[in-house]
Wavefront OBJ file of the C-alpha trace (Angstrom):
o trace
v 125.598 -84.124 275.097
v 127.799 -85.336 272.801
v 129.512 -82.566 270.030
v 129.783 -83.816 266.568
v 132.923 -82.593 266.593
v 135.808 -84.146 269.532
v 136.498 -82.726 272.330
v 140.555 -82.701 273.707
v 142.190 -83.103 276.455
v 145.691 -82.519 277.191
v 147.266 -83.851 280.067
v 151.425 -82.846 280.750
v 152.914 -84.301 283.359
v 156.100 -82.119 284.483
v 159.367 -84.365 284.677
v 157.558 -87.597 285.061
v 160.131 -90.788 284.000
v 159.433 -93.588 281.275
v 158.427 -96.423 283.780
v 157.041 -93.925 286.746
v 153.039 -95.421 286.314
v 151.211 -98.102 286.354
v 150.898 -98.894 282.620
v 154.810 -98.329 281.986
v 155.457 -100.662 284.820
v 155.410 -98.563 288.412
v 154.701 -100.103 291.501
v 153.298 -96.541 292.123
v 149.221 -96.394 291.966
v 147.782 -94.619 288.970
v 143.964 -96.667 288.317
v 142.731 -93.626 286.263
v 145.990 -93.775 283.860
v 145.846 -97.896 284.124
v 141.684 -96.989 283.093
v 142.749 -94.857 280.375
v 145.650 -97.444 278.917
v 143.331 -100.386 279.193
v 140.703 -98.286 277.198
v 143.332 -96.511 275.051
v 146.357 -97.278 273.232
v 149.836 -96.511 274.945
v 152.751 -94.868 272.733
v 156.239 -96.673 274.361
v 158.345 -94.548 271.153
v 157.081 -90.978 272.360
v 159.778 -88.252 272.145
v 159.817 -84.830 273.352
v 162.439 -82.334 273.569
v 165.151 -82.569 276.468
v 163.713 -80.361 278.572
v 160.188 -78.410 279.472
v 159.634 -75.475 277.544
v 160.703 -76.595 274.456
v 158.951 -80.030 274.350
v 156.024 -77.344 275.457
v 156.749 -74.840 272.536
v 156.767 -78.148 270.047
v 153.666 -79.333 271.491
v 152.044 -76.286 270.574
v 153.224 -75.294 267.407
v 153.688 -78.623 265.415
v 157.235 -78.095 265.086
v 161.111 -77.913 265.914
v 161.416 -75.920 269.367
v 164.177 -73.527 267.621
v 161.651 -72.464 265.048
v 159.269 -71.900 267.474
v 161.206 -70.052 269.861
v 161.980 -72.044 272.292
v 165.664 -72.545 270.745
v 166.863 -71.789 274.238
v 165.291 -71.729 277.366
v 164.461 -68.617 278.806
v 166.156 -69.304 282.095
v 169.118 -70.187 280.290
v 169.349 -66.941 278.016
v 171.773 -64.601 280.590
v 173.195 -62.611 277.872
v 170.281 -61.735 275.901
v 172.391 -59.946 273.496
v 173.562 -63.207 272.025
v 170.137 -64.021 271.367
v 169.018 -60.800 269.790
v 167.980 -60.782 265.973
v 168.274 -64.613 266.154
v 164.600 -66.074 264.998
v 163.441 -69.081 267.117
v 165.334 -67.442 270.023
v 162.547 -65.365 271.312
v 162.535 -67.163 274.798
v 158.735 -67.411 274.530
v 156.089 -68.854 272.296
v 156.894 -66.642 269.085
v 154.376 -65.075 266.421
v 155.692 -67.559 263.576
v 153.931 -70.150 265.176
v 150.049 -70.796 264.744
v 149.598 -71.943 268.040
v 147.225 -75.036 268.275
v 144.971 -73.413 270.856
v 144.639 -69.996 268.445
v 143.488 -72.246 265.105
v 140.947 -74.452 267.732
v 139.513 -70.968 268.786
v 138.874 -69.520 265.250
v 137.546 -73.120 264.798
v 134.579 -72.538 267.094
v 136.281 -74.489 270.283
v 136.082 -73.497 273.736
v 139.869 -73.156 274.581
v 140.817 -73.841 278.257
v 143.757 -74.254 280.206
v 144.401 -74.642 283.526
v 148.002 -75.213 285.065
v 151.929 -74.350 283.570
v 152.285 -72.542 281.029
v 156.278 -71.677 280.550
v 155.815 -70.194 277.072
v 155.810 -66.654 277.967
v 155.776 -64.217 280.883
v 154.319 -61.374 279.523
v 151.071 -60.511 279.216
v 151.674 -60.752 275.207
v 152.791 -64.113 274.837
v 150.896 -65.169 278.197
v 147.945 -68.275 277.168
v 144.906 -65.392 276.925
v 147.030 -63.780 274.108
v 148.048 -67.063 272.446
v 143.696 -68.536 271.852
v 143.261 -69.538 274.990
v 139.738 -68.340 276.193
v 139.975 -69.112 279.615
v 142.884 -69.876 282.108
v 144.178 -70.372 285.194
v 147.630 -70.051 284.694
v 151.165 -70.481 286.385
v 153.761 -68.505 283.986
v 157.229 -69.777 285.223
v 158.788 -73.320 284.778
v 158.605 -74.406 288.684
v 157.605 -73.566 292.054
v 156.614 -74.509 295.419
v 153.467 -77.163 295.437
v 152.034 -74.982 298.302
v 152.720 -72.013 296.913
v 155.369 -71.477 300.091
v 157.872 -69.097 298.956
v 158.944 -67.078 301.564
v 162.438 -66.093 299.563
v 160.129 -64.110 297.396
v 158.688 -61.727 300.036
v 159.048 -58.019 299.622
v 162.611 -56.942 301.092
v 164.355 -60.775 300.746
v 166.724 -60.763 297.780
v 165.489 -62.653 294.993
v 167.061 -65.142 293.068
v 167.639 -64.744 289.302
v 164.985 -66.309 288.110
v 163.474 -65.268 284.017
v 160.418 -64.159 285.533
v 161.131 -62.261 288.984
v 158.180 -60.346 289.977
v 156.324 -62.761 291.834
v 152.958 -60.823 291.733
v 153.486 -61.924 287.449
v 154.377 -65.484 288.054
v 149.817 -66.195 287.730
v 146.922 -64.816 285.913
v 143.539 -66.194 285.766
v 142.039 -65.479 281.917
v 143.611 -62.007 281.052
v 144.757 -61.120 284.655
v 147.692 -61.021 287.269
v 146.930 -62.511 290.126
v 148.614 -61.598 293.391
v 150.104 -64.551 294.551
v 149.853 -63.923 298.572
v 146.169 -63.028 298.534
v 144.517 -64.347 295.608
v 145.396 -67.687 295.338
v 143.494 -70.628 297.719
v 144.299 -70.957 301.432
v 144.416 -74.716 300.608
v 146.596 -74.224 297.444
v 148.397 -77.483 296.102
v 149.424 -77.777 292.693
v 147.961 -80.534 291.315
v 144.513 -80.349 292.735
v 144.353 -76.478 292.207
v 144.766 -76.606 288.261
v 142.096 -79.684 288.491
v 139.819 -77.576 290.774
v 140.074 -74.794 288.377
v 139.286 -76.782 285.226
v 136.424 -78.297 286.586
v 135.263 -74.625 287.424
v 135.625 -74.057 283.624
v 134.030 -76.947 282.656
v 130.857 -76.404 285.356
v 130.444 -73.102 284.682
v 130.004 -73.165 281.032
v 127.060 -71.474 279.641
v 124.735 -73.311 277.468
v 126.277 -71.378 274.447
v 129.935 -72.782 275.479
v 128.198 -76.309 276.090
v 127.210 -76.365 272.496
v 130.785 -75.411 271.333
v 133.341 -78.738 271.581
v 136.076 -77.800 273.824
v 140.134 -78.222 273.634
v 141.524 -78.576 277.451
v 144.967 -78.219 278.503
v 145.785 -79.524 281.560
v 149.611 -78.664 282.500
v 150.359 -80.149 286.053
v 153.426 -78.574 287.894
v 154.233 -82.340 289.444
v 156.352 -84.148 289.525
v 158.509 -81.687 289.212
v 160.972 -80.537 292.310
v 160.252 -79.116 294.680
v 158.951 -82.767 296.088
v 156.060 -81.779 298.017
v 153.126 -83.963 298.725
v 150.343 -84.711 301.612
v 151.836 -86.664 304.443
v 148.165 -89.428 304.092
v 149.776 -90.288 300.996
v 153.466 -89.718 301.581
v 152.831 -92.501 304.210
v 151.058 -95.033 301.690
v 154.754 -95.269 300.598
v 156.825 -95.822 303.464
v 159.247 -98.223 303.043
v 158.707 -99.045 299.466
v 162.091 -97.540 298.219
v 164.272 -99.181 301.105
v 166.075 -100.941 298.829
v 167.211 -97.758 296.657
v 167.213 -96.982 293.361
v 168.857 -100.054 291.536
v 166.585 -102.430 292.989
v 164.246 -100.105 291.938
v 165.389 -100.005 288.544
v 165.527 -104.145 288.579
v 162.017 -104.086 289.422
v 160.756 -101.723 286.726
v 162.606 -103.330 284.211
v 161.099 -106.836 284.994
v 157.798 -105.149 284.716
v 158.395 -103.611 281.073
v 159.721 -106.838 279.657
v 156.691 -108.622 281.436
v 153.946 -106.079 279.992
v 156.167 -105.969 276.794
v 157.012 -102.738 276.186
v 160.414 -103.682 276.110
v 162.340 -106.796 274.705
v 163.223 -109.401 277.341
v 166.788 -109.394 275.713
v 167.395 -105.449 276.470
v 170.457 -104.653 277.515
v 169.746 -101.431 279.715
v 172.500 -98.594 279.917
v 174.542 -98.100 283.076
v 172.970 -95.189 285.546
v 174.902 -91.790 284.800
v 175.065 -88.184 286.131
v 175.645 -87.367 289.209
v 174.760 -90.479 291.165
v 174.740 -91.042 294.840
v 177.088 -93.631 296.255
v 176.359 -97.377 296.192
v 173.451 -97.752 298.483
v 175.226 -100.488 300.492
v 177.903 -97.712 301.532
v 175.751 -94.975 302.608
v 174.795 -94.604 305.925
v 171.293 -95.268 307.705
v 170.945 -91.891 307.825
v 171.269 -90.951 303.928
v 169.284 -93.866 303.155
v 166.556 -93.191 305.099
v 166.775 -89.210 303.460
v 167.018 -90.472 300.076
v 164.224 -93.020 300.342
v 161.801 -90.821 301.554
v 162.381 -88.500 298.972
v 161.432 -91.114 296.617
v 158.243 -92.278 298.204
v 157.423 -88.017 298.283
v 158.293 -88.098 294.366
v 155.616 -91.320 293.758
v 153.424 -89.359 296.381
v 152.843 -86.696 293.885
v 152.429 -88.750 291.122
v 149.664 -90.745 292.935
v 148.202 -87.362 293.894
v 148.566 -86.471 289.822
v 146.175 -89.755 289.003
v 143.661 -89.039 291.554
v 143.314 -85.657 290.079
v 143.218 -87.074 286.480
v 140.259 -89.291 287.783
v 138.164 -86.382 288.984
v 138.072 -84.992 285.437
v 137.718 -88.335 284.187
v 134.297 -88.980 286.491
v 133.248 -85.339 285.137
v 133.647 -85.837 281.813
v 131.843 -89.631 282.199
v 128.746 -88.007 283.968
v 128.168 -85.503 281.095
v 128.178 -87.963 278.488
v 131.149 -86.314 277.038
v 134.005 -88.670 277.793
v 133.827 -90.794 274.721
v 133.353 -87.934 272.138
v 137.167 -86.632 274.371
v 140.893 -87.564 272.631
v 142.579 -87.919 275.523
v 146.740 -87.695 275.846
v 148.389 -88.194 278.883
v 152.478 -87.806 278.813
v 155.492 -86.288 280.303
v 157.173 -83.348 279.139
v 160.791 -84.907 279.011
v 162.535 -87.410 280.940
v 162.730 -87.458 284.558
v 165.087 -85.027 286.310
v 168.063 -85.794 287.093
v 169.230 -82.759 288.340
v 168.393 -78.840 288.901
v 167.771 -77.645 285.675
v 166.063 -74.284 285.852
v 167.449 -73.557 289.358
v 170.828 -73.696 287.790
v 171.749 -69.782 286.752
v 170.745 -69.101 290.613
v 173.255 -71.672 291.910
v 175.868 -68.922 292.722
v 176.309 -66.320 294.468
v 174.463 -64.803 298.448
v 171.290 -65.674 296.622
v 172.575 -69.129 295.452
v 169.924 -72.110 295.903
v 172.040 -73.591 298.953
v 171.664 -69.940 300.604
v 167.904 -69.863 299.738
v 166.957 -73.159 301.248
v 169.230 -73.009 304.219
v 167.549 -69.589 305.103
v 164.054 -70.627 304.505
v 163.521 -74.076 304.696
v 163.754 -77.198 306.219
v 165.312 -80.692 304.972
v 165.363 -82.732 308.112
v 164.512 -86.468 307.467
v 160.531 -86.041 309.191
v 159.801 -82.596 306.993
v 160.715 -84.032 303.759
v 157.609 -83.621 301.814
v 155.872 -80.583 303.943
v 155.111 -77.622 302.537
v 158.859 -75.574 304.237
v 160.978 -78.651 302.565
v 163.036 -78.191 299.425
v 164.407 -80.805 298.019
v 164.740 -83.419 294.743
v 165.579 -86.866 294.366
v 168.705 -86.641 292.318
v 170.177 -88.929 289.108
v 170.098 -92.099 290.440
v 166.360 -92.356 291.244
v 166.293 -90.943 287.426
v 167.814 -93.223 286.099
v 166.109 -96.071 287.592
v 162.727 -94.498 286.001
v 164.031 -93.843 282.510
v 166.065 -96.945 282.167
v 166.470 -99.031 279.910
v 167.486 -95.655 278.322
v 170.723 -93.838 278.593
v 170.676 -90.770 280.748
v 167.291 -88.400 282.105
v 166.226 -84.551 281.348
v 168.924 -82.407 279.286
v 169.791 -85.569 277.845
v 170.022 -85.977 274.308
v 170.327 -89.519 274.475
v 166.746 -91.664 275.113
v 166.500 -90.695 278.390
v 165.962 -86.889 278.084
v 163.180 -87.453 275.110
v 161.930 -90.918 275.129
v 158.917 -89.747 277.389
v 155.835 -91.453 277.981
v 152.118 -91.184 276.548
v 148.481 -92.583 276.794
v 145.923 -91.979 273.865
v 142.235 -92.326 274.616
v 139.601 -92.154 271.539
v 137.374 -94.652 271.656
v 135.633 -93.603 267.859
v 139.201 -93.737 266.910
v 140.471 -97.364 268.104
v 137.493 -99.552 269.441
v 136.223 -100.021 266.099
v 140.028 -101.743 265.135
v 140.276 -103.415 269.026
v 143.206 -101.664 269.522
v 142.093 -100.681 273.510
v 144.477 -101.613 275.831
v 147.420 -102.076 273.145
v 150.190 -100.622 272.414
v 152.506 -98.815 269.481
v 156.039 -98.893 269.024
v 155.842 -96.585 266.120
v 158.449 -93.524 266.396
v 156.397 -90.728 267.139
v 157.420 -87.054 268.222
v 155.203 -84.525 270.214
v 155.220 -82.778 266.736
v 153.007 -85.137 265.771
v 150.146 -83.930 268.245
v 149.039 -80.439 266.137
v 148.236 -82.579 262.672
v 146.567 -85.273 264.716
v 144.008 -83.260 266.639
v 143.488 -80.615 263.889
v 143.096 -83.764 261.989
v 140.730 -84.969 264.346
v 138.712 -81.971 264.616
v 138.240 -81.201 260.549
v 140.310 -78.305 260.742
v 143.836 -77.868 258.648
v 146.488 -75.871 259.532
v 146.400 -72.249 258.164
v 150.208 -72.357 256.167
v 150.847 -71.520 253.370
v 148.243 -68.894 254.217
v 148.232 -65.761 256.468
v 147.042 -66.765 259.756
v 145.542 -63.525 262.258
v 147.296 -61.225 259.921
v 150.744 -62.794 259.725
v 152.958 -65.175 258.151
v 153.243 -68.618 259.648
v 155.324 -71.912 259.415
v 153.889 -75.055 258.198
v 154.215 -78.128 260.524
v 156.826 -80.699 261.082
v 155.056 -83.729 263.000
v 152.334 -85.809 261.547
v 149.393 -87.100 262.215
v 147.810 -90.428 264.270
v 145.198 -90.748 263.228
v 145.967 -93.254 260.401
v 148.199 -95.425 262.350
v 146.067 -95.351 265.743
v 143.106 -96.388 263.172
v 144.748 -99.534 262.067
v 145.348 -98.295 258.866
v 149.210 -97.521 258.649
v 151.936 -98.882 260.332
v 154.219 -95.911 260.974
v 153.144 -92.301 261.685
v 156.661 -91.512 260.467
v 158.313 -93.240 257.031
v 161.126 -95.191 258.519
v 163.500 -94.580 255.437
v 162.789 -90.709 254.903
v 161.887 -88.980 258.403
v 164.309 -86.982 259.280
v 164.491 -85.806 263.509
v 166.769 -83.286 265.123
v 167.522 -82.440 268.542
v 169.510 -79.806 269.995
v 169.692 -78.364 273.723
v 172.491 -77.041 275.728
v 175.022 -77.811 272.925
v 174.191 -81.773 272.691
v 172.685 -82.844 269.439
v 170.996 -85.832 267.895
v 169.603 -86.952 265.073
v 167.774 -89.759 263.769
v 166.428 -91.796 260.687
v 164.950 -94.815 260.808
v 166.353 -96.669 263.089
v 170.033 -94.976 263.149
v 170.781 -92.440 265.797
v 173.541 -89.726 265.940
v 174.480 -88.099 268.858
v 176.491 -85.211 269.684
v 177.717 -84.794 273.696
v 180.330 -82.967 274.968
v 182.515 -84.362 278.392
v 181.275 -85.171 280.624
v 178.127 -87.045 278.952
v 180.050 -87.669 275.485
v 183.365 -87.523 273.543
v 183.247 -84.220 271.571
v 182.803 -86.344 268.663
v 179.498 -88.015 266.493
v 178.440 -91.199 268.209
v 176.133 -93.628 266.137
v 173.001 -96.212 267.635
v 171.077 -98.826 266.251
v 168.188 -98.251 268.063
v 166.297 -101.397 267.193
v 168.925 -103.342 268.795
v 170.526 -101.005 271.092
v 167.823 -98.875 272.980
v 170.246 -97.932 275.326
v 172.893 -96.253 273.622
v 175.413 -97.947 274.483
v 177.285 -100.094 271.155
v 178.838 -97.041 269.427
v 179.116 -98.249 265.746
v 180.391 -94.869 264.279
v 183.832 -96.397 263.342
v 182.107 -100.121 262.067
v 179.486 -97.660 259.978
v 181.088 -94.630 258.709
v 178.515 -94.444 255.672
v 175.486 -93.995 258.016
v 177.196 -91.944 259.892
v 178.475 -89.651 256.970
v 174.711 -89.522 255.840
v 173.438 -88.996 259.251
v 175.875 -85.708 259.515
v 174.807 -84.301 256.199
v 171.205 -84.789 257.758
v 171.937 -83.006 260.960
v 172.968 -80.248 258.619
v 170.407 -79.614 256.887
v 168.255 -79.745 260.221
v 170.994 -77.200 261.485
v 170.208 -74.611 258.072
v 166.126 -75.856 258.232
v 165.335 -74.601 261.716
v 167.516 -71.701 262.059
v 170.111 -72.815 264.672
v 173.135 -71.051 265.954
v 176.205 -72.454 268.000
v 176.155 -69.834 271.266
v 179.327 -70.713 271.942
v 180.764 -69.337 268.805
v 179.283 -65.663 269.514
v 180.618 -65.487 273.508
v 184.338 -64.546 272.635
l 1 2 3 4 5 6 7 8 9 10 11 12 13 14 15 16 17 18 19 20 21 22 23 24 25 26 27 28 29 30 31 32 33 34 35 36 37 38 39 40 41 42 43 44 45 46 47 48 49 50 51 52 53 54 55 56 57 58 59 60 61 62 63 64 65 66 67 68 69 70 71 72 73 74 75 76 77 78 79 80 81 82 83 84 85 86 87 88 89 90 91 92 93 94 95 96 97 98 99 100 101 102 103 104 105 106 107 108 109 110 111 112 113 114 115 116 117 118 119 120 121 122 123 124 125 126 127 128 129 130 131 132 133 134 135 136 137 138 139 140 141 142 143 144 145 146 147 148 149 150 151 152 153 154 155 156 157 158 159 160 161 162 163 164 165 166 167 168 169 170 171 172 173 174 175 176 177 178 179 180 181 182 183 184 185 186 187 188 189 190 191 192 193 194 195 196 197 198 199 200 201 202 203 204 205 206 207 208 209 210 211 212 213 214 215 216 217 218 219 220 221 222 223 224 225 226 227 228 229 230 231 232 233 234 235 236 237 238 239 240 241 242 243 244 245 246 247 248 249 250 251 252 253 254 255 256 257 258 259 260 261 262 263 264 265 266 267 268 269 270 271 272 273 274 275 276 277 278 279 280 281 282 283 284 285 286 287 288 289 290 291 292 293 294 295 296 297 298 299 300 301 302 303 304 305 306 307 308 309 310 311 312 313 314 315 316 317 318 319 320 321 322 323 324 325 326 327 328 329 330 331 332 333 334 335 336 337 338 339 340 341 342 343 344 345 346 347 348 349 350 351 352 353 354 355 356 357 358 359 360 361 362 363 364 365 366 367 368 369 370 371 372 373 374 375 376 377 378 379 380 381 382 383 384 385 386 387 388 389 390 391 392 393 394 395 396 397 398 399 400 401 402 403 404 405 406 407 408 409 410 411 412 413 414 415 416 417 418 419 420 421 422 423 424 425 426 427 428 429 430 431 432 433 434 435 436 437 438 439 440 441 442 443 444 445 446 447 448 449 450 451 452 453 454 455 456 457 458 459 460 461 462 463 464 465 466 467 468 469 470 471 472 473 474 475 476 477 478 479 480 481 482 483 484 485 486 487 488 489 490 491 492 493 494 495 496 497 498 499 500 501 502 503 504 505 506 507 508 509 510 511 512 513 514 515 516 517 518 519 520 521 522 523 524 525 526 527 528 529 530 531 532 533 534 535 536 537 538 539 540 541 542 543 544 545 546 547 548 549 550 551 552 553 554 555
């Protein structure tokens, strides 16, 4: 039952690394992603933002996260009062924005969504008020896989978390959901928000069959808290014995082998906070680290399986090849605690919490009462060759993985099962699927009664068509980045980066990407012209999107 116009589906994985599935090179099993990258074309120059909500708030919108008010992340935002009066600063999807979902709807799509949503909290800004039709929804930016969170019961004292009343951290369509009672007994992540989708899809009326759909599915994994099911847990055992820089070894060989990355790379050095050599650790912290790993590719081997049960849905409705399909992560892989960091200090501090409530001994690692995360050094070894993981400004933070499947769209040039090393941005995904679906994007016109911003990404569908080379002009494009107080920006091939210690120098840093994907030749003082010009450019980007330095208004 094929619509003449596509269908879409949108598939985020949460903190998942550059090389962490099988067609980036894992040793971890992902058949339904392999499926979708033999049949589809895989993007190996994908950037995001640094970190989840923004990449999330760019996704939707079409352009720069501080425009579309993401410009900080919520968690992140103690002082509001810095923040107030400051466009792009909202701390949630803002009205500027026409969100992708919102123009689909007044297009005559069925909008769904089932999974994170981390654009919002309130019922305003929450998916139902932002053109979703239908969702299943989890509002904050992580959580417990089993929905165990006993630090959140009535009379514990709760951490400061951006959204704190736990009955608001879910809604189903255009309503709360009470979090102890109306969730499943069975509740884990990744196969709730597939259960629930399917639901959508099976119980569409034959009105909303007629309509094409848009789908966003926004799993939680792998994201910490590593939780998975011990069956599959187990399939692991052992694999990561070696620890993360054989690892990394391993996943590198594969890359260059597939070619997705040169055979003459020169990969940057691991960095953050990294464990001690393996050889020096004891049994004991090897054993603890390892199985944290093999509960990390645990839930990414639970996210395929779940991606192949809408996959086998979507095939036995006929509506699979009429479905653009994008699988990617939200930023690189996590390196470290990111949104559990302003509840670090303090009686409620995280080391309180899970010392209280939970339980990190070698054999629970995994279950449901665990808490724990794998740490930089595991990161790095998934994001390498790049420089550095999530909150990065360097490759590793936004050089993120992604999977297109379309078959009207690249069977006709035999592109299936290739891939692009175009520079593309998630930006890019608004033109493309409005460009897909017929449909432009509302500026310079009033859109639901208000002013919006035009788009900064571009689209696809020209390059994935074998008709253009680039999706972005190599000598013009222009690409900011800004979280945290670390900056990039790019042209071409030329990279500028801003980092303050410990990650940088307090001063510009320049790349030549095509020969240096791993940051790690500073040329600033052999090429002062490009990186003169690549200043200006960060400028303008600075003026364009409506930044501000938060360290200049905290006196």
């Amino acid at each position: 039952m094929a619509s003449k116009k596509p269908n879409f589906l949108i598939i985020v994985a949460d903190d998942l690394g550059f090389s962490d599935t099988g067609p980036f090179g894992s040793e971890i099993k992902t058949p339904a992603l392999d499926r979708i990258a033999k049949e589809g074309v895989r993007l190996t120059n994908f950037h995001t933002a640094s970190a989840c909500s923004p990449t999330r708030s760019m996704l939707f919108s079409g352009t720069d996260n501080h425009i579309a008010g993401l410009g900080q992340m919520a968690e992140h935002m103690g002082n509001r009062e810095l923040f107030k009066g400051k466009p792009g600063y909202e701390g949630y999807l803002n009205f500027r924005v026409a969100a992708l979902s919102e123009i689909l709807q007044d297009e005559g799509y069925l909008t769904l969504m089932s999974g994170k949503w981390h654009l919002g909290a309130a019922k305003e800004h929450a998916p139902c008020s932002r053109g979703f039709d239908k969702g299943f929804v989890y509002l904050p930016g992580s959580g417990n896989h089993y929905n165990y969170e006993p630090q959140f019961k009535e009379g514990e004292p709760r951490p400061s978390l951006a959204v704190a009343d736990p009955n608001a951290f879910w809604m189903r369509d255009r309503t709360y959901l009470n979090r102890w009672t109306e969730l499943p007994k069975d509740f884990y992540s990744t196969k709730t928000f597939t259960d629930e989708l399917l639901n959508y899809f099976e119980t569409r009326t034959p009105e909303e069959k007629e309509q094409p759909f848009f789908s966003y599915l926004a799993f939680t994994a792998p994201h910490w808290p590593l939780h998975a099911p011990k069956e599959i847990r187990d399939l692991y055992k052992g694999v990561y014995d070696d620890g993360p820089d054989s690892l990394r070894r391993k996943r590198l060989a594969r890359l260059i082998e597939l070619g997705l990355v040169s055979k003459d790379v020169e990969p940057a050095p691991m960095v953050g906070l990294l464990d001690p050599e393996w050889e020096t650790m004891t049994p004991e912290q090897r054993a603890a680290s390892a199985r944290k790993m093999e509960t990390f590719a645990a839930m990414v081997h639970v996210v395929d399986q779940n991606i192949q049960r809408v996959i086998d849905y979507l095939h036995s409705t006929g509506e699979l090849d009429n479905t653009f399909i994008v699988f990617m992560s939200d930023n690189g892989a996590e390196g470290t605690l990111l949104e559990a960091l302003p509840m670090l200090n303090g009686a409620t501090s995280m080391g309180a919490l899970i010392e209280k409530h939970y339980n990190n001994t070698l054999d629970n690692i995994g279950n449901k009462d665990s808490f724990t995360w794998y740490g930089a050094s595991w990161a790095c070894a998934s994001m390498a060759p790049s420089r550095g993981f999530k909150t990065w400004i360097t490759e590793g933070g936004i050089r993120c993985p992604c999977i297109v499947r379309y078959p009207p769209l690249t069977s006709p040039k035999s592109l299936a099962g290739t891939h692009t090393n175009a520079f593309t941005t998630v930006m890019d995904l608004v033109p493309t699927i409005l460009d897909l679906a017929g449909a432009s994007h509302p500026y310079p016109d009033k859109f639901r009664g208000r002013e919006v911003v035009p788009v900064r990404g571009k689209s696809w569908v020209s390059h994935l068509g074998g008709q253009a080379d680039e999706v972005h002009d190599g000598e013009t494009a222009i690409t900011g980045w800004e979280l945290f107080g670390l900056r990039a920006i790019r042209q071409g091939k030329w990279k500028a980066i801003y980092m303050t210690p410990p990650r940088g120098r307090d001063t510009w840093e320049l790349y030549d990407m095509d020969a240096d994907p791993g940051e790690i030749h500073d040329l600033a003082e052999e090429k002062p012209e490009v990186l003169a010009r690549l200043v200006q450019h960060w400028n303008v980007y600075y003026s364009e999107t409506g930044m501000f330095d938060v360290s200049c208004c905290k006196g």
